[in-house]
C-alpha positions in Angstrom: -35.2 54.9 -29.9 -34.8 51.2 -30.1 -32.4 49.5 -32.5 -32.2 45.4 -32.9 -28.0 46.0 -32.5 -28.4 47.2 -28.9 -26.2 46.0 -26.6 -26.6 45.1 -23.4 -25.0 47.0 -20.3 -21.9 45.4 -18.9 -22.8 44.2 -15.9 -23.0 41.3 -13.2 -25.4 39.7 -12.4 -27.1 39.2 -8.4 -25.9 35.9 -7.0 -29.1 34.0 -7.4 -29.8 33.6 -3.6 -30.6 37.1 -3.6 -32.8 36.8 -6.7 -34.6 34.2 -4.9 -34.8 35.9 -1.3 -36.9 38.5 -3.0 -39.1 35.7 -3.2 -39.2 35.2 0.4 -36.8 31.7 -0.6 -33.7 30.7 1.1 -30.8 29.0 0.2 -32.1 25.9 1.0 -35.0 25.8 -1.1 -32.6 26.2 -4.2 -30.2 23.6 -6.1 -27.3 25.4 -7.0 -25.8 25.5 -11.1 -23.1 28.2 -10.9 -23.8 31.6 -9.4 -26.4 33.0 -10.9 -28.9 30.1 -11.7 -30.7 27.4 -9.8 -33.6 25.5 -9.7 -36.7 25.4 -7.1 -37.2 22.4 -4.8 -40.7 21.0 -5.5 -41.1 21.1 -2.0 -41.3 24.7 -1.9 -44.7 24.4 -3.4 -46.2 22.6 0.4 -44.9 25.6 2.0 -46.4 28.7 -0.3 -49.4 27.2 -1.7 -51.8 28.7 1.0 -50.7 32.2 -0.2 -53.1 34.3 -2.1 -51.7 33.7 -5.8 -50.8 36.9 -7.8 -51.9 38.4 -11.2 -51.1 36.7 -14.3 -49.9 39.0 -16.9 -50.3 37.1 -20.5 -47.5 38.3 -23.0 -48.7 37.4 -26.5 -48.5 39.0 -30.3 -49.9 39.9 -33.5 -48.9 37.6 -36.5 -45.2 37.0 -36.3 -43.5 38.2 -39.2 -39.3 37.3 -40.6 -38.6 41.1 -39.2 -40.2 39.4 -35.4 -42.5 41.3 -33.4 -40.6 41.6 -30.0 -42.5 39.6 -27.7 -40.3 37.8 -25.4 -38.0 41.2 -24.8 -41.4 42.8 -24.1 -42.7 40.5 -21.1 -38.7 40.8 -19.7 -38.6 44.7 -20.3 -42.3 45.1 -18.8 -40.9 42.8 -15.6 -38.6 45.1 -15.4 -40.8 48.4 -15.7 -43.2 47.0 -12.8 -39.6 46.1 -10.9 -39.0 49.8 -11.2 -42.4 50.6 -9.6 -41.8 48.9 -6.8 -43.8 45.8 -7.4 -43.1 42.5 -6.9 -43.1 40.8 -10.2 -41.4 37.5 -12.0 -41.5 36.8 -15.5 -42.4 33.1 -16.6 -40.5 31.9 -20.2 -39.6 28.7 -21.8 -36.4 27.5 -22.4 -34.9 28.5 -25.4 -34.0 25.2 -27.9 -30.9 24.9 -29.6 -33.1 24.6 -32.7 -34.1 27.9 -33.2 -31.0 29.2 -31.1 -28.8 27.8 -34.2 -31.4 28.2 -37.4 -33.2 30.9 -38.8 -34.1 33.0 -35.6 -31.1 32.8 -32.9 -31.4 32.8 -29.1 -34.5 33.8 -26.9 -33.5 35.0 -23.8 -34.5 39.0 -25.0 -32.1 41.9 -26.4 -30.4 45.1 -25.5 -31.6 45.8 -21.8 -34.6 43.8 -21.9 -32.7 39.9 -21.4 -32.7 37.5 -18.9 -29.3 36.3 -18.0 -26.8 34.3 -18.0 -27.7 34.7 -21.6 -25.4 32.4 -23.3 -25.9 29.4 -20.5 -29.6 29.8 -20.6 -29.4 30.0 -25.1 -27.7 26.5 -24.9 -27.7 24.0 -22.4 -29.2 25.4 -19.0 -29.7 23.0 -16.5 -30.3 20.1 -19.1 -34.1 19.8 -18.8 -34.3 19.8 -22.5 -31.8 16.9 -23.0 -33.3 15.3 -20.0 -36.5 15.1 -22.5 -34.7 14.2 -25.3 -33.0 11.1 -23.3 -36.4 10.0 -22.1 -38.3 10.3 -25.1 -35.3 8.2 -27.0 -35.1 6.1 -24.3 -39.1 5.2 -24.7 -38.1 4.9 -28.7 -35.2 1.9 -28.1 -37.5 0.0 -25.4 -40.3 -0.4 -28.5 -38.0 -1.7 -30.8 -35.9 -3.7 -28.4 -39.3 -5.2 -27.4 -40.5 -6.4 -30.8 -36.9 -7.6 -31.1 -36.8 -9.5 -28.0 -40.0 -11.8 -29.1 -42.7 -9.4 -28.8 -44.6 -10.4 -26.6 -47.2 -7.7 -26.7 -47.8 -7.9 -30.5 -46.8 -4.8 -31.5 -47.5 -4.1 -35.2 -43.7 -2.6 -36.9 -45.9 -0.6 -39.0 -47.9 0.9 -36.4 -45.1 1.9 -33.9 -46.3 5.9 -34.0 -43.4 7.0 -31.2 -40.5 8.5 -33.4 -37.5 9.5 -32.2 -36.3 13.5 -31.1 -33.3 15.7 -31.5 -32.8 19.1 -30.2 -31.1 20.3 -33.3 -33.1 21.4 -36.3 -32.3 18.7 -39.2 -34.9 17.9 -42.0 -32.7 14.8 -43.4 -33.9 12.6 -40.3 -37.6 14.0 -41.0 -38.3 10.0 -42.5 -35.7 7.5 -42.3 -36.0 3.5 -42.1 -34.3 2.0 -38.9 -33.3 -2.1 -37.9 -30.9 -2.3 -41.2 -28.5 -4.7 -41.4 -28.4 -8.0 -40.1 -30.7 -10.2 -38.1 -29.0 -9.0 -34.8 -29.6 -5.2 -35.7 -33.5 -5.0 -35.1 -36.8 -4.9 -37.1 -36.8 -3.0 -40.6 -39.2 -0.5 -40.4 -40.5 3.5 -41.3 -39.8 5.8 -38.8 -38.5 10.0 -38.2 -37.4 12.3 -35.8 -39.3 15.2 -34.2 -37.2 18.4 -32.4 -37.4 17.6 -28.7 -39.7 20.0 -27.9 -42.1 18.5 -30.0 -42.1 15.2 -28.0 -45.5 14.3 -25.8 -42.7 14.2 -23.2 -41.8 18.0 -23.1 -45.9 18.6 -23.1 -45.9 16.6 -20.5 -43.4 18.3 -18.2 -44.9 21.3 -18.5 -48.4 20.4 -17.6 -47.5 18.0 -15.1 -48.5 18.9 -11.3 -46.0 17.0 -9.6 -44.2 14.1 -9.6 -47.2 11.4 -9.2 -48.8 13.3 -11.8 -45.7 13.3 -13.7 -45.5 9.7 -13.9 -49.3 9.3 -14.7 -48.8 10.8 -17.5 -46.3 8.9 -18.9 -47.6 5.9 -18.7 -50.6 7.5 -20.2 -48.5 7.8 -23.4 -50.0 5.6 -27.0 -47.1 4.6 -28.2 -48.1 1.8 -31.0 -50.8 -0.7 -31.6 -50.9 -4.4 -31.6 -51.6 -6.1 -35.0 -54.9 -6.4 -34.3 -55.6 -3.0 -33.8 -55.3 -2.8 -30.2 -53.4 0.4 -28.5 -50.3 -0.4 -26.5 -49.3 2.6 -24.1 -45.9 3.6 -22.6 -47.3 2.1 -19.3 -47.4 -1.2 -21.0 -44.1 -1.6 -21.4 -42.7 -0.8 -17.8 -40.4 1.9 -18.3 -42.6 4.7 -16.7 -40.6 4.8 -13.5 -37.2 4.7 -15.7 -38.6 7.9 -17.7 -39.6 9.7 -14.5 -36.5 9.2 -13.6 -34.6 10.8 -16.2 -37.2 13.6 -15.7 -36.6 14.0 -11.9 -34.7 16.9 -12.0 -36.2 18.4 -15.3 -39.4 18.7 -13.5 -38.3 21.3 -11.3 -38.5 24.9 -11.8 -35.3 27.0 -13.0 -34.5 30.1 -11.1 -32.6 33.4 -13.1 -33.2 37.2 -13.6 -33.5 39.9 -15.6 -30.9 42.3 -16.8 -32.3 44.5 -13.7 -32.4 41.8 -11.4 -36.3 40.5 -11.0 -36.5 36.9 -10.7 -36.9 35.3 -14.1 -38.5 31.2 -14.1 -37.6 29.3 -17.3 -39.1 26.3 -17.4 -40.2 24.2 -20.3 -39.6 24.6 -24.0 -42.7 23.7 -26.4 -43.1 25.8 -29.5 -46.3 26.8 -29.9 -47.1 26.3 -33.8 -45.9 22.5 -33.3 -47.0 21.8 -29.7 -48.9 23.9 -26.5 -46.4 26.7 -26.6 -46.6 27.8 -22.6 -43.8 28.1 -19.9 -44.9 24.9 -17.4 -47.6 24.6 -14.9 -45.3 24.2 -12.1 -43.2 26.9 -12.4 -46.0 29.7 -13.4 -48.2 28.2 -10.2 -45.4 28.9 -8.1 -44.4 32.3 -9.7 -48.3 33.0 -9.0 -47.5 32.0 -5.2 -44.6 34.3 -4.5 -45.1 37.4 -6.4 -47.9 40.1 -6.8 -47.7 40.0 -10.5 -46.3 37.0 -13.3 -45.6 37.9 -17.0 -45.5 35.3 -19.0 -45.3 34.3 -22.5 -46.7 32.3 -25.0 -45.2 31.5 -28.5 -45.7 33.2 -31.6 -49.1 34.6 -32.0 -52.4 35.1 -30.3 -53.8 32.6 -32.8 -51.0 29.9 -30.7 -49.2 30.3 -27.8 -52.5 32.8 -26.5 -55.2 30.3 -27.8 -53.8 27.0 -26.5 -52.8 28.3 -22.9 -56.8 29.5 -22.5 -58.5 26.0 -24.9 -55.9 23.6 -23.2 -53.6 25.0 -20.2 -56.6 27.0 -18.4 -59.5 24.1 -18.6 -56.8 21.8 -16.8 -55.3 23.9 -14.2 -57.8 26.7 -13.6 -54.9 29.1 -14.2 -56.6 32.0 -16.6 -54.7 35.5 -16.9 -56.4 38.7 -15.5 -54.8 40.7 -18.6 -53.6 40.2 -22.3 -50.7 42.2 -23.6 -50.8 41.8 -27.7 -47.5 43.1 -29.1 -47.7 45.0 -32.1 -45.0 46.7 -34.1 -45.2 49.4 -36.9 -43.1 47.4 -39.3 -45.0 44.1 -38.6 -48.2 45.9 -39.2 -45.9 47.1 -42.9 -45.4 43.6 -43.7 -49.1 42.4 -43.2 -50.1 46.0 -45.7 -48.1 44.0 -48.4 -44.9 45.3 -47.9 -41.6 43.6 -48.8 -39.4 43.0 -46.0 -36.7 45.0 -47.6 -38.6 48.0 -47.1 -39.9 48.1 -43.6 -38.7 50.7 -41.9 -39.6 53.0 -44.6 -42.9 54.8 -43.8 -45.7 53.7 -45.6 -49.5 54.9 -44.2 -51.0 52.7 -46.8 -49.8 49.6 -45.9 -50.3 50.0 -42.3 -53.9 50.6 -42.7 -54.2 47.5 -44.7 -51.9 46.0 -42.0 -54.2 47.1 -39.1 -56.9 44.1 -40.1 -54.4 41.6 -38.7 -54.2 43.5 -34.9 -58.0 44.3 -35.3 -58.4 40.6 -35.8 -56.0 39.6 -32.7 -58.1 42.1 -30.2 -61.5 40.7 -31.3 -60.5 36.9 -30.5 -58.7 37.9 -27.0 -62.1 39.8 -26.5 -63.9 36.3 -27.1 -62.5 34.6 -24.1 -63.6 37.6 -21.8 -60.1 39.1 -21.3 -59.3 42.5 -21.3 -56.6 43.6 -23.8 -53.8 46.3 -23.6 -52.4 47.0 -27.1 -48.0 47.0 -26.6 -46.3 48.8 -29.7 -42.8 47.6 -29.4 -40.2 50.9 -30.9 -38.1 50.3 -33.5 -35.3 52.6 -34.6 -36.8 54.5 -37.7 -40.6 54.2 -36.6 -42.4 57.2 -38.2 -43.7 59.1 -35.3 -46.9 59.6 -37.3 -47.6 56.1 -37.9 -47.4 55.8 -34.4 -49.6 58.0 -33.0 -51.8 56.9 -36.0 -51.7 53.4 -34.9 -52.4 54.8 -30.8 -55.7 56.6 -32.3 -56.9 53.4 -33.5 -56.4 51.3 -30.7 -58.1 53.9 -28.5 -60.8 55.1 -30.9 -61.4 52.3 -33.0 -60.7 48.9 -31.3 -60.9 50.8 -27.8 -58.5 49.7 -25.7 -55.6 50.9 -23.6 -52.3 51.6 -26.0 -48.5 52.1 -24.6 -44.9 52.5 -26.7 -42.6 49.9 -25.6 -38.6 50.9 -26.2 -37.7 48.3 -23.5 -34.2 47.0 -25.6 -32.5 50.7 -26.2 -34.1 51.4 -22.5 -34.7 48.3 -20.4 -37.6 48.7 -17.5 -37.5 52.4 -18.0 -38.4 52.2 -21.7 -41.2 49.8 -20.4 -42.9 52.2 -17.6 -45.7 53.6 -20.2 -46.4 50.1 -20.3 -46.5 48.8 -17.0 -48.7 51.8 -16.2 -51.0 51.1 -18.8 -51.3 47.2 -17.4 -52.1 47.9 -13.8 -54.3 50.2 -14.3 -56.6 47.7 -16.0 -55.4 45.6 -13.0 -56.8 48.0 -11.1 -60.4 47.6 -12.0 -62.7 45.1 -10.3 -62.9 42.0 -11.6 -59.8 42.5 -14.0 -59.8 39.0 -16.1 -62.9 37.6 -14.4 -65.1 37.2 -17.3 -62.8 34.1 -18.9 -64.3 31.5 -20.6 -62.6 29.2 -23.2 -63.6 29.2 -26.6 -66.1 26.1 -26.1 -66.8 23.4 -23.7 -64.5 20.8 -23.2 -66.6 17.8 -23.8 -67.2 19.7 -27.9 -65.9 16.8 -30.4 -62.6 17.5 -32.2 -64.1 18.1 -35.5 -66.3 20.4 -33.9 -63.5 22.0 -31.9 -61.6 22.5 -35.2 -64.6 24.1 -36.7 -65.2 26.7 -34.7 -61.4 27.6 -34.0 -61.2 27.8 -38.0 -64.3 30.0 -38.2 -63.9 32.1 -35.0 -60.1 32.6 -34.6 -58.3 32.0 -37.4 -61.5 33.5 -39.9 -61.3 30.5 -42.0 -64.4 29.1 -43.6 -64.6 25.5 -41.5 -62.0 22.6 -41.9 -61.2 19.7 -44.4 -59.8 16.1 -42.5 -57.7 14.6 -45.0 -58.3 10.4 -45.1 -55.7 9.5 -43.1 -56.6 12.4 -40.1 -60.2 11.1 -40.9 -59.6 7.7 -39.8 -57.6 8.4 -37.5 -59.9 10.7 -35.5 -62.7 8.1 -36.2 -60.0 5.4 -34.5 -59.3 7.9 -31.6 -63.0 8.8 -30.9 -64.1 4.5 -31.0 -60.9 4.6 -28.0 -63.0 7.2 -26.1 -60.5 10.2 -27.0 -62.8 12.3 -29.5 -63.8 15.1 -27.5 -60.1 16.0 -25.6 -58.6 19.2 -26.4 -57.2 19.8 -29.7 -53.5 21.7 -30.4 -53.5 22.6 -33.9 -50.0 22.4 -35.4 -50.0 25.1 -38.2 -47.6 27.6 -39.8 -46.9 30.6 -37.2 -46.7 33.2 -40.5 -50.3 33.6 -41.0 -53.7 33.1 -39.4 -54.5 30.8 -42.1 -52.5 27.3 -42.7 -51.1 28.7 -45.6 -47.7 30.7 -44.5 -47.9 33.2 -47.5 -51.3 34.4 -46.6 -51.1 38.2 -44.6 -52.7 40.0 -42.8 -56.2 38.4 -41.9 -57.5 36.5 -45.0 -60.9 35.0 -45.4 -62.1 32.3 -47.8 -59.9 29.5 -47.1 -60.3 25.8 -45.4 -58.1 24.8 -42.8 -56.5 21.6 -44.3 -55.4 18.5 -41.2 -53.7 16.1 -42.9 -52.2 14.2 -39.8 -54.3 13.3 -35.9 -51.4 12.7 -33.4 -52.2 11.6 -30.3 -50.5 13.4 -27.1 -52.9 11.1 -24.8 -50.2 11.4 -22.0 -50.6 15.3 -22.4 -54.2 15.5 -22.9 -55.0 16.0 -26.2 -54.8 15.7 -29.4 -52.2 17.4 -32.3 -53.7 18.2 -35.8 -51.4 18.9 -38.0 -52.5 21.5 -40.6 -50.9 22.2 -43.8 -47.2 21.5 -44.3 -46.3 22.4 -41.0 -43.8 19.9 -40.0 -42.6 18.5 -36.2 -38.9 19.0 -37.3 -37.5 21.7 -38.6 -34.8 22.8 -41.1 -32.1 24.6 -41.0 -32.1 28.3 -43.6 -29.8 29.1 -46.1 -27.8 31.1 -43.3 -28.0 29.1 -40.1 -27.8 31.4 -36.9 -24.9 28.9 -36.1 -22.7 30.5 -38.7 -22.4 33.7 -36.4 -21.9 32.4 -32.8 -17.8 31.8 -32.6 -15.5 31.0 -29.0 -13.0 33.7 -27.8 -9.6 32.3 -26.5 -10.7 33.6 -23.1 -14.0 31.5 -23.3 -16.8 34.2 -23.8 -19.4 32.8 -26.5 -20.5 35.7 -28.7 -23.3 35.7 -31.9 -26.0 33.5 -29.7 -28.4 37.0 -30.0 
């Protein structure tokens, strides 16, 4: 039986050099921070990248809901299950932000006995790639306005500087704000905001960066303003690339940890996926693929996301595709998306979850139109009528046809996740497992026609509406020679639609893009869809009200 206020065991973690010799690594191909984490030298990759890669396990979920669905303690707990079998295995997750750690949902390193550890390091700072982001991005930000200060000698239109400024702490005051007031000596008077770090091009670009060259390709690839005649000025323009790789030179490399059981755990990269890409990097899931049988990894918030821009954006670019799809499912999610209120749950209710079934059926039938195969998680809550569950196991095997397994993986760790592991290789264990990928449309599709047939074909939407301002600015983009790069749709994580209060998987509705951002750096463009916004607030109870300091040190509430 799982219950949300499990704790996890008391123990002590592996010194990391044994995590990483399980990998075949030795001491040193790792950079040491404290015992039990470390990052990868890049230039393990020369030495493993002739191996024959291993099977990537995608970890993704139905609609998240304010109860959450489970996902990221699934992929740890089902490392940990294949672990148990005797497999080699890694799990591949972002780094959690100090955004979410502190605002509405708290820290994202897992619960119970399905975490990776050291929980509270890896919940706050880690090894600084996130501020490493931040300092580049804002570094980027001053050299703009220091330029047009300094003369401006590349004619930079004030009013068409797009790069904003970041923060890795949710904060809707600096959402707009005017900079340069004061005096003559205190810069250029203009509009500007702030975006949470892992919202910045930057973090994108880490995590689909190939190495270092590539790295700093990218960067200088970034539109950053345009002249006032029109003309686009790029980061590249205003020689700093080599200063922002530099901040990034240690960000770029992979971090090292484990799992509550001890399998190697890579955390690496931090982009939400309703705001930006929402996948663990390309570095550090390449390697993971290079020196284990089997990867897990994760992408943010529902299939409609995390799932969808890792196979229209991540795949087409690196030729990594998974060979299966784990969708995560719970019984009180399924509640919720039946109409329920929150409040009530956990109380059984065979009504609603019917209703609330059209929202997984939904999920199953878009993973089905990229060619993957599917195997349906239900993630065990405490109080889960045993009814509705095997209800919900007859339709997943009768109805939608595929594969089904409980997950109890926080009261139980890897043993609550064996079902599941099961369940996964065997549909590893056919031929051709994963071989029938295909994105949702070819690459060289225009946006607007991109947008069309994700509205229409994954989120069930009746087509798309560009407000003027996206309008011209896709029209601007498209006359540069960017109209047909991949499109990330930036759009409320609470409902298939753009509109956060619609369950379940509504119809009749018109996906609304008020906003075309340019992530030219990262390889495509952002589309912001109905008031989804690029920095966050904090709720009425901030998760920072219930983390508090011991005398002796420890750091307790960061779950």
């Amino acid at each position: 039986m799982q219950s949300q206020d499990v704790e996890a065991p008391a123990i002590v973690p592996r010194p990391i050099e044994e995590v990483a010799a399980d990998l075949g690594l030795s001491q040193q191909d790792l950079e040491y921070y404290g015992p039990y984490k470390a990052k990868i030298r890049l230039g393990v990759w020369d030495k493993v990248k002739s191996r024959p890669a291993g099977r990537l396990i995608y970890m993704t979920a139905i609609t998240p809901t304010p109860a959450g669905e489970g996902k990221t303690t699934t992929a740890i707990g089902l490392t940990e299950a294949l672990g148990r079998l005797g497999k080699r295995v890694a799990v591949c997750l972002r780094e959690p932000s100090l955004g979410p750690t502190f605002g509405l949902k708290g820290g994202a390193t897992g619960g119970g006995r399905a975490q990776v550890v050291p929980m509270d390091e890896i919940n706050l700072h880690f090894t600084g790639d996130i501020h490493a982001v931040g300092a580049a991005h804002n570094l980027l930000a001053a050299v703009i306005d220091n330029h047009i200060h300094q003369g401006n000698s590349l004619h930079i239109d004030p009013k068409r500087v797009s790069w904003r400024r970041v923060m890795d702490i949710n904060d809707r005051q600096l959402r707009h704000i005017v900079v340069g007031l004061g005096g003559p000596a205190d810069g250029v008077v203009r509009e500007t905001g702030f975006d949470i770090t892992v919202a910045s091009e930057i973090m994108a670009i880490l995590c689909l960066a190939e190495d270092l060259v590539d790295l700093q390709e990218r960067l200088g690839r970034m539109l950053v303003a345009y002249t006032t005649d029109g003309q686009p000025i790029y980061a590249r323009d205003l020689r700093v690339t080599g200063a922002l790789a530099a901040l990034l030179r240690d960000a770029v490399k992979p971090n090292l940890a484990q799992t509550l059981e001890g399998q190697p755990a890579f955390i690496h990269g931090g982009p939400f996926a309703n705001i930006a890409h929402g996948n663990s990097s390309i570095i550090a899931t390449r390697l993971a693929l290079h020196l284990a049988d089997y990867v897990v990894t994760e992408g943010g918030f529902g299939a409609d996301l995390g799932a969808e821009k890792f196979f229209d954006i991540v795949a087409p670019a690196t030729g990594l595709h998974p060979h299966v799809v784990v969708l995560v499912a719970s019984i009180r999610a399924l509640h919720y998306h039946g109409g329920v209120a929150r409040s009530r749950l956990q109380q059984p209710n065979s009504a609603a979850l019917q209703r609330g079934l059209a929202n997984l059926d939904r999920h199953v039938e878009n993973l089905r139109r990229y060619g993957l195969p599917v195997v349906v998680a239900i993630n065990h809550f405490a109080g889960d009528d045993p009814q509705e569950i095997e209800d919900l196991r007859q339709h997943c095997r009768h109805t939608l046809e595929v594969p089904v397994a409980v997950s109890d993986v926080v009261a139980r760790g890897g043993e609550g996740g064996e079902e599941l592991a099961q369940a996964v290789l065997e549909v590893l264990s056919q031929p051709n497992a994963g071989a029938g990928f295909h994105p949702l449309f070819p690459m060289d599709f225009p946006v607007k026609q991109k947008l069309d047939r994700l509205t229409t074909e994954i989120y069930g939407g009746d087509g798309v509406e560009l407000l003027p301002a996206a309008a011209t600015e896709l029209e601007h983009l498209t006359q540069l020679g960017y109209g047909r790069l991949p499109v990330c749709v930036a759009k409320t994580q609470s409902s298939l639609s753009d509109n956060p209060h619609l369950r379940g998987a509504p119809t009749g509705w018109t996906l609304t893009v008020r906003e075309i951002r340019p992530s030219l750096g990262a390889g495509f463009l952002v589309a912001l869809a109905g008031d989804i916004m690029t920095m966050p607030g904090l709720p009425a109870q901030p998760a920072a009200e219930r983390v508090q300091l011991t005398p002796d040190g420890r750091i307790t509430g960061l779950f």
